[in-house]
N, C-alpha and C positions, 0 to 999 in steps of 0.2 A: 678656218683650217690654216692659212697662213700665217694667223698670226697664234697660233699651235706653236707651230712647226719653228718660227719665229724665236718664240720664247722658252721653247722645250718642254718637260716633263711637267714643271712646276703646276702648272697652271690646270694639269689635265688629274693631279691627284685629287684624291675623294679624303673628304673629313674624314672617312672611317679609318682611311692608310694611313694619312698622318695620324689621327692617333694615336693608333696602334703602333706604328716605329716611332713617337716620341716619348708612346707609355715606356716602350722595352730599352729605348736607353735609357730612362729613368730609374728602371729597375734596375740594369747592369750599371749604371749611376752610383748610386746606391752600393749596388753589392761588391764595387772597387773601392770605393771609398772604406766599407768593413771590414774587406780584405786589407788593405792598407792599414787600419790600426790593429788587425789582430796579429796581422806580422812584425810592429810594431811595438810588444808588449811594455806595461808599465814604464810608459812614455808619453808626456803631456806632449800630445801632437797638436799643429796647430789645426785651429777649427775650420777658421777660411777655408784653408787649402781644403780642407775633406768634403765642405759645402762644397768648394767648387770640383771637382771631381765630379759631382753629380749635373752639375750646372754647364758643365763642358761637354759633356757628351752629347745632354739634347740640344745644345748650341749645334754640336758640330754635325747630327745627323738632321737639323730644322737645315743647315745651308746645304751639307749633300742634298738636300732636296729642292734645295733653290738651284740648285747649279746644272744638278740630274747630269746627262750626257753632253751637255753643252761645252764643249773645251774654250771658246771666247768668255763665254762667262766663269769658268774657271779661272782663267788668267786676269780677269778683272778682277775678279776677290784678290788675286794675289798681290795685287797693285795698287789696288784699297787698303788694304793692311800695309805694306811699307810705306805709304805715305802718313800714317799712323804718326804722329807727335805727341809728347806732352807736357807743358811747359811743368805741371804739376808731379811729380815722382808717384805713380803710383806704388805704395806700400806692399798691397794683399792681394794674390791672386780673386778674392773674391769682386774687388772691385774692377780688375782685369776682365772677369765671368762677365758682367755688366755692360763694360764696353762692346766686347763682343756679341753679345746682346741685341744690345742698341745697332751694330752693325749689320748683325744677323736680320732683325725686324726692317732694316732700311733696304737693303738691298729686295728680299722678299717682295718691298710692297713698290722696287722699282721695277722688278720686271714681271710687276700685277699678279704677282703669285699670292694674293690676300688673303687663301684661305690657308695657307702657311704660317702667314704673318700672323693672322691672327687667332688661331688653332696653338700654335708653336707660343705666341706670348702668351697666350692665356693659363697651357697647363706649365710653363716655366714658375708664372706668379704663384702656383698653384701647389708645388714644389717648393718656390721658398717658404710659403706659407708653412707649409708641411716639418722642413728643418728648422725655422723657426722653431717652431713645437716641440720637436725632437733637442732643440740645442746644438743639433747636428751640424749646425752651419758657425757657434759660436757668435752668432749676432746680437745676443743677451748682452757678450763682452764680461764674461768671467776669468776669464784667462789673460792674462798678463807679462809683464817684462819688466824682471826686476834686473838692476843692476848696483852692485856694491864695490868701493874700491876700498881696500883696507890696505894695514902698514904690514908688511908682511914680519916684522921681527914686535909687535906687540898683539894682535889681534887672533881668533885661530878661526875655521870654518863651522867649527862645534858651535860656539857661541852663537855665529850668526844663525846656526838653527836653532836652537835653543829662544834666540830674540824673534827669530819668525813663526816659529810653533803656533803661537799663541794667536794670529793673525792669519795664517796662511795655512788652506786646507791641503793640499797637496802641493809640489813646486821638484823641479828637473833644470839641471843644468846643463845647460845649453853652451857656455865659454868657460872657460879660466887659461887666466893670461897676466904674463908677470907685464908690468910697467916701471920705467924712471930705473933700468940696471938693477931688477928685482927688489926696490925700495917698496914698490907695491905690487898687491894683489887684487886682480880686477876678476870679479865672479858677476857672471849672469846667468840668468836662472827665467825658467819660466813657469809662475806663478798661481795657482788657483787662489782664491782669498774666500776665509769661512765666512758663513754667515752673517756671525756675530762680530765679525773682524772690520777694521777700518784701515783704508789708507792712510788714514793722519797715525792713529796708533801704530800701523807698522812702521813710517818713516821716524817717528817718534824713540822708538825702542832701538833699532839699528845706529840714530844719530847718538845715542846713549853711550853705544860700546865704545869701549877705550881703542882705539886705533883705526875707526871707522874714520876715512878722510871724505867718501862721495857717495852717496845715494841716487842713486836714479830709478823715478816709476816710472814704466811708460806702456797708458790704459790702451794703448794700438795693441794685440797680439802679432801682430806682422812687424812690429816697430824695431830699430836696433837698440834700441836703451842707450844711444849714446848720447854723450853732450860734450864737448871743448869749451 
């Protein structure tokens, strides 16, 4: 009883409640992430972010349940996370989802809430499996960042669709932005690529055009496409 009272709520839930509130934010998961691209329309959204939309929710209702009414163990989470570093940049909220994750699953099984810890990993893994499948999460890595610098007094943007057609199945710009006192124009774009499409053929066809000065791929969908 003490060490109940101890540790609070965590430890006194039943499999069945967790997973029944890890199913339903999974489903409300889910069903923000569709609300999110139907508000959206014809818009290459990125995939990450809508994987993780789903992947957040049962992160953040697996810790309200590590936490329950305990306000020390609130204020520990909050203390945990600002000491948070990363020498590494993380790019994509999905990779972000993960860390929390991994935090989410550490803290659970410090204050012996195990059947959290491992109730909570299991239908998470279970879920990414799930948008895996779906595409839902963009983990395939279909999606893209192109980035083009052209001369702005010989080149035009017809062209460059015209050169991408043939390679690239749908694609949404995301910048244009003059550089060098409007000597050039800098378009970025986020790219689907067909099937039967190659990266060497797209770069290929673009380095072709007459006023093309920079090409950038870049296969991260979270990436800036830049390069100096």
């Amino acid at each position: 009883m003490e060490l109940d009272l101890a540790f609070g709520q965590a430890i006194n839930l039943g499999i069945a409640e967790i997973f029944r509130g890890l199913f339903l934010a999974a489903v409300l998961g889910i069903w923000s992430a569709l609300l999110y691209r139907v508000s959206i329309p014809n818009r290459l959204l990125s995939p990450a972010l809508q994987g993780s939309l789903v992947l957040l929710a049962m992160i953040g209702a697996m810790i309200m349940m590590v936490i329950g009414n305990n306000v020390a163990r609130a204020f520990s989470l909050v203390g945990a996370l600002a000491i948070i570093r990363f020498r590494t940049r993380l790019r994509s909220p999905w990779d972000i989802s993960f860390v929390f994750l991994s935090l989410a699953v550490g803290i659970a099984c410090g204050v012996l809430a195990y059947r959290v810890a491992l109730v909570g990993a299991t239908m998470i893994t279970l879920v990414v499996l799930g948008l895996y499948a779906m595409n839902l999460a963009g983990v395939k890595g279909d999606v893209h960042l192109l980035r083009v610098d052209l001369a702005a007094w010989q080149g035009t943007e017809k062209e460059l669709f015209a050169a991408m057609d043939p390679h690239v199945r749908q694609r949404w710009m995301t910048e244009a932005r003059s550089l060098r006192f409007g000597e050039t124009l800098s378009y970025r774009y986020r790219v689907v690529m067909r099937a039967d499409g190659s990266v060497e053929g797209l770069l290929r066809a673009l380095a072709d055009l007459e006023g093309v000065e920079r090409v950038v791929f870049d296969a991260d969908d979270e990436g800036t496409g830049q390069s100096d």
